[in-house]
C-alpha positions as CSV (number, residue, x, y, z in Angstrom):
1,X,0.0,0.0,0.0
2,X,1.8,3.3,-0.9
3,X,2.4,5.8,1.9
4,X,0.2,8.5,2.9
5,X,1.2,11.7,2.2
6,X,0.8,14.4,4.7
7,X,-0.1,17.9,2.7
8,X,-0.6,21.3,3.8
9,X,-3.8,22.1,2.1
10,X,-7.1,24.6,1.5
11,X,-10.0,23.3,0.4
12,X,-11.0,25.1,-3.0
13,X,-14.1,23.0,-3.8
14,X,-16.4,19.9,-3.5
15,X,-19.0,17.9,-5.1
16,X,-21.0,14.8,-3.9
17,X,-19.6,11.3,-5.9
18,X,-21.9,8.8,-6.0
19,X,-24.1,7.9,-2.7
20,X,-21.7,8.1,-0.4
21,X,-18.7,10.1,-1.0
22,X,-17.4,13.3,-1.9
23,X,-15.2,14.8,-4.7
24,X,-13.1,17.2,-2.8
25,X,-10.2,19.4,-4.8
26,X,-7.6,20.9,-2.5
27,X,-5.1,23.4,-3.1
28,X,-2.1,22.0,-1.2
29,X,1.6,23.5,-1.0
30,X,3.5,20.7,-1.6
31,X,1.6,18.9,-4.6
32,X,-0.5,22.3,-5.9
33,X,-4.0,21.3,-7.0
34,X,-5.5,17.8,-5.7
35,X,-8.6,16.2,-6.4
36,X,-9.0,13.6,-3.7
37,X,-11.8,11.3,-2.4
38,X,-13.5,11.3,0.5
39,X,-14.9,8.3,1.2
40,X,-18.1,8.0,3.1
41,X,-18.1,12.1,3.5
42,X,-21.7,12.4,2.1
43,X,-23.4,9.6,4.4
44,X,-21.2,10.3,7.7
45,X,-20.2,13.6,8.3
46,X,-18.2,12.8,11.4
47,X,-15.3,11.3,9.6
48,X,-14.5,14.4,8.4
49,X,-16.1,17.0,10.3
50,X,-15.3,20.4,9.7
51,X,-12.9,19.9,7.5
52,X,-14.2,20.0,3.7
53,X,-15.8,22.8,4.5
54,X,-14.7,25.4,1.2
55,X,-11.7,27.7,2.5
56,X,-10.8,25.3,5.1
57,X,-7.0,25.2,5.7
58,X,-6.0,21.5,6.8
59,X,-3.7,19.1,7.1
60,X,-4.5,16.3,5.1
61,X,-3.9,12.8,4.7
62,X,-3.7,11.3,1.3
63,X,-3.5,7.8,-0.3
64,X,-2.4,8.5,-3.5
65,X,-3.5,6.1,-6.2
66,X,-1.5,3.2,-7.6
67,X,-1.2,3.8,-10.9
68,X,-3.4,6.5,-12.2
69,X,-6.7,7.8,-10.9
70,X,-8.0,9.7,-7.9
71,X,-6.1,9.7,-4.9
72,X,-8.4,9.2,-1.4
73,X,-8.6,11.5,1.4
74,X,-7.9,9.3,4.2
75,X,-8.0,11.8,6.8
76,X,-7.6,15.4,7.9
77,X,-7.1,17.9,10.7
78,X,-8.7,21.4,10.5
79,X,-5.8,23.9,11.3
80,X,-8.4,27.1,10.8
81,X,-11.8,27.2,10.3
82,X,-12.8,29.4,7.0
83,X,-14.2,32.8,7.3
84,X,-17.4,33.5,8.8
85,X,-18.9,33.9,5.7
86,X,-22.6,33.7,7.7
87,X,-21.8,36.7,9.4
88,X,-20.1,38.8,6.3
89,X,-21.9,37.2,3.2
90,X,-21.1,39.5,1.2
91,X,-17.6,38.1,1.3
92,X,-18.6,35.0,0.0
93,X,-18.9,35.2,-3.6
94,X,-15.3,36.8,-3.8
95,X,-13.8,33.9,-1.7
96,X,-15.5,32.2,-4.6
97,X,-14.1,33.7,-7.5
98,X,-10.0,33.3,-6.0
99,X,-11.2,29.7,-5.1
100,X,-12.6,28.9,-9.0
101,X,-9.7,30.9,-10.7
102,X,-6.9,28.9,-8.4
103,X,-8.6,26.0,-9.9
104,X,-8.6,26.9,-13.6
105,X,-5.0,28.6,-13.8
106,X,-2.9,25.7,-12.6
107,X,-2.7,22.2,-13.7
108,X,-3.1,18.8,-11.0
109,X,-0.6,17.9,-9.8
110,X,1.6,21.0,-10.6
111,X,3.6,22.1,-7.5
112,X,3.0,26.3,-7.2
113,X,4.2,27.4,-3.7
114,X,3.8,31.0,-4.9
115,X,0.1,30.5,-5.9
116,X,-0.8,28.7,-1.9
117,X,0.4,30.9,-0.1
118,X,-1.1,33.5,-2.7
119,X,-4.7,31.7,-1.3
120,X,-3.4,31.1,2.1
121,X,-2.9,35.0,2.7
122,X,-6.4,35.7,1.3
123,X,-7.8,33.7,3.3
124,X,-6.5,34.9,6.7
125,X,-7.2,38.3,5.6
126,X,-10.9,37.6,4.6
127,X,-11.2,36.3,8.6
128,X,-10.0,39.5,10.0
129,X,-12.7,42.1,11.0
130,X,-13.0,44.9,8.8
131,X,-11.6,43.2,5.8
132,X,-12.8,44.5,2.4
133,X,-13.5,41.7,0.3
134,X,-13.6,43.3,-3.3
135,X,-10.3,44.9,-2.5
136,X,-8.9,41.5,-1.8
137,X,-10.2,40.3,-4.6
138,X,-8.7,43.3,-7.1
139,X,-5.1,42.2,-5.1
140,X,-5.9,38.3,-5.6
141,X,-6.7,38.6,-9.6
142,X,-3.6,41.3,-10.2
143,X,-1.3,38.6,-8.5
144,X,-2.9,34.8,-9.5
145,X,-3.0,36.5,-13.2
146,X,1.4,37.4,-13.1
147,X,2.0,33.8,-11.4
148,X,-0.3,32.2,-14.2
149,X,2.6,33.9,-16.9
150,X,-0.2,36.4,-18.1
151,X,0.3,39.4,-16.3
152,X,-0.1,42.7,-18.4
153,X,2.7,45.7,-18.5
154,X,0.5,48.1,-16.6
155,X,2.5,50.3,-17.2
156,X,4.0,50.7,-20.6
157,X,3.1,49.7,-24.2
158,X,4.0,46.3,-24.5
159,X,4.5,46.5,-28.2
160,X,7.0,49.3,-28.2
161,X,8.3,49.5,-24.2
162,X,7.6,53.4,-24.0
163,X,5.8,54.4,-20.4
164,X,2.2,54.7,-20.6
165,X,1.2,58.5,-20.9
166,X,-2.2,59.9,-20.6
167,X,-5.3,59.8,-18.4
168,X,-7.6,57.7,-20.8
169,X,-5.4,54.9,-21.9
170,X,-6.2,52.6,-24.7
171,X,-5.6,48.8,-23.4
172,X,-5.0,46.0,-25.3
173,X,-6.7,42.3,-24.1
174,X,-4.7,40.4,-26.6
175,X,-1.2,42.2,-26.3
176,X,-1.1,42.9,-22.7
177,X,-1.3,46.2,-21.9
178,X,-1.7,50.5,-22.6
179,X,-0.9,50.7,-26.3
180,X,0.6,53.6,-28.2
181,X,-2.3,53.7,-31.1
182,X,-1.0,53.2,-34.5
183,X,-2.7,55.4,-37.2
184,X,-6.6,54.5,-37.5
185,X,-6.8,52.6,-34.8
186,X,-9.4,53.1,-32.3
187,X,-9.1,50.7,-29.5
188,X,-12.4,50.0,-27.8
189,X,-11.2,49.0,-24.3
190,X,-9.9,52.1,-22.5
191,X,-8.6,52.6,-18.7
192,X,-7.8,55.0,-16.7
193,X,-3.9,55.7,-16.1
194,X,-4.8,55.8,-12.0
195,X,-6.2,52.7,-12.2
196,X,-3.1,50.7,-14.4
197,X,-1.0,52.5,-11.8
198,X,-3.3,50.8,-8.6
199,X,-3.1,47.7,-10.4
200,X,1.0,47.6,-10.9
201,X,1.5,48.3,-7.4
202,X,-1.1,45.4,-6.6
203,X,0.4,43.2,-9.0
204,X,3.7,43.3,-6.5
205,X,2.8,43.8,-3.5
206,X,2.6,41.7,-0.9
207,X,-0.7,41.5,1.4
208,X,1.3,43.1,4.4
209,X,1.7,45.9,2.3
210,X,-1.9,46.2,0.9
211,X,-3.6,48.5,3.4
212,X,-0.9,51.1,2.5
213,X,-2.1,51.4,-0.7
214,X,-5.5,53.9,-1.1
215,X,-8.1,52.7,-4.3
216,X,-10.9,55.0,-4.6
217,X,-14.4,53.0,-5.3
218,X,-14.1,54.0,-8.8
219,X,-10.6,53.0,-9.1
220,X,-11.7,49.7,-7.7
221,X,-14.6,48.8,-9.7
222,X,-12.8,49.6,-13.5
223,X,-10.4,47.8,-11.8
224,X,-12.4,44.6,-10.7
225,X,-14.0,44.9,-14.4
226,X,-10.6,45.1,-16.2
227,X,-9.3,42.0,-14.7
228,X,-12.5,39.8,-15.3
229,X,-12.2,41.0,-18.2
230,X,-8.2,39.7,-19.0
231,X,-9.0,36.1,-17.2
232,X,-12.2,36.1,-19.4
233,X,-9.5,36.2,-22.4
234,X,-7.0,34.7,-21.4
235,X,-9.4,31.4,-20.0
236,X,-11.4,31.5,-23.0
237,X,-14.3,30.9,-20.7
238,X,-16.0,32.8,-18.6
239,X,-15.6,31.3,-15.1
240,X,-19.2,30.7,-12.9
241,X,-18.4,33.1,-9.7
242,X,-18.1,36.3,-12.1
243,X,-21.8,35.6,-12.7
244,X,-22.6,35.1,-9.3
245,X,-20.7,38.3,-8.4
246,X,-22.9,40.0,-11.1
247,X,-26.6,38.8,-10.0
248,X,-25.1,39.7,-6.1
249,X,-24.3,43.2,-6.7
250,X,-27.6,43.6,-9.0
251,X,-29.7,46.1,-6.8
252,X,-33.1,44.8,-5.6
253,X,-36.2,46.1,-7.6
254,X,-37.1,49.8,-6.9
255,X,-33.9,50.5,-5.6
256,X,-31.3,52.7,-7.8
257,X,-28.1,51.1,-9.2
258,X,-24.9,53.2,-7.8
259,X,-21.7,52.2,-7.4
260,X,-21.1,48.4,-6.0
261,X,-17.9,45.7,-6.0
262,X,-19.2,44.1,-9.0
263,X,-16.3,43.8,-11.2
């Protein structure tokens, strides 16, 4: 029987297998993204109380499979609970969003130490009162997007190298940046220099550093909407949680849309 590994993990998602069990993907720092099985999770929740919960940090105990296949969850010990998401719901559907794009950027099985911890810090700062979770977010789609290889030159044209000048910046999806316009063309995307220049600074800074760093609400909604709109591209899909995010911040009936975290 092969050994058990022991993995420092998060738990990213879930879905019920069968009658019985669960299918659980973890984000783990020594093996990167992990689908596991729990067995019996569905029918007993005792076995593993607590601790699929989604944003769960654990230790976990996996038998990896023999040949090829699904490795199975053979134990785990909750080391924090997730965020209180009952309490701040509003926090929830961004949690969601880092969870799914963690999920599509890297591959199983592909070790990314830079991209855990990425999630670990998110999710400690999510749990701390007075967290903002849209400005997380922002910091958590500037970063995943540079460790995923696909991080734009906020600051300069990336077809020539020249700084970005202006206020009202033409950006390029496809090429990765502000572009110096070449004659007749009329870029549709365009972005406010303030805003590249939040982003840049978020692309490199670590989440010690974040509160230091002041984003007006309409710096932070173009630039929630800018970066759905670069993991849109570059995932060729669009992923579920930017949905959700839209129907959340959708006012109710009879009441005015104004400003919200929507990106």
């Amino acid at each position: 029987m092969p050994d058990l590994l022991v993995l420092s993990a998060i738990v990213i998602g879930g879905r019920d297998l069968g009658e019985s069990d669960r299918l659980v993907t973890l984000f783990t720092l020594e093996a990167g993204k992990t689908r596991v099985v729990a067995k019996g999770a569905k029918r007993s929740r005792r076995r593993f109380l607590n601790a699929l919960e989604p944003f769960t940090r654990i230790c976990a105990r996996v038998a990896p499979p023999r040949t090829s296949g699904l490795g199975r969850l053979d134990g785990a010990d909750v080391l924090a609970s997730p965020p209180d998401f009952a309490a701040r719901f509003e926090a929830y559907p961004h949690a969601a969003l880092c969870g799914e794009l963690a999920d599509l950027w890297f591959r199983e099985g592909d070790p990314q130490p830079g991209a855990y911890r990425l999630l670990d810090d998110l999710v400690r700062a999510l749990a701390a009162p007075g967290a903002d979770p849209a400005r997380l977010s922002l910091w958590f789609q500037a970063r995943v997007l540079a460790l995923a290889g696909y991080g734009p030159t906020w600051d300069r044209c990336p077809r020539c190298g020249r700084p970005a000048a202006g206020v009202d910046l033409p950006f390029s999806l496809e090429g990765g940046g502000p572009v110096c316009c070449r004659p007749g063309e009329d870029p549709a995307l365009r972005v406010s220099a303030g805003t590249l220049r939040t982003l840049s600074h978020l692309a490199a800074k670590p989440m010690e550093r974040l509160d230091r760093l002041r984003i007006s609400p309409a710096t932070l909604e173009e630039g929630l909407r800018l970066l759905r709109r670069l993991h849109c591209h570059h995932l060729q899909r669009m992923p579920a949680s930017y949905r959700v995010l839209a129907e959340f911040a959708r006012p109710p009936a009879g009441r005015p849309a104004g400003n919200d975290d929507a990106p």
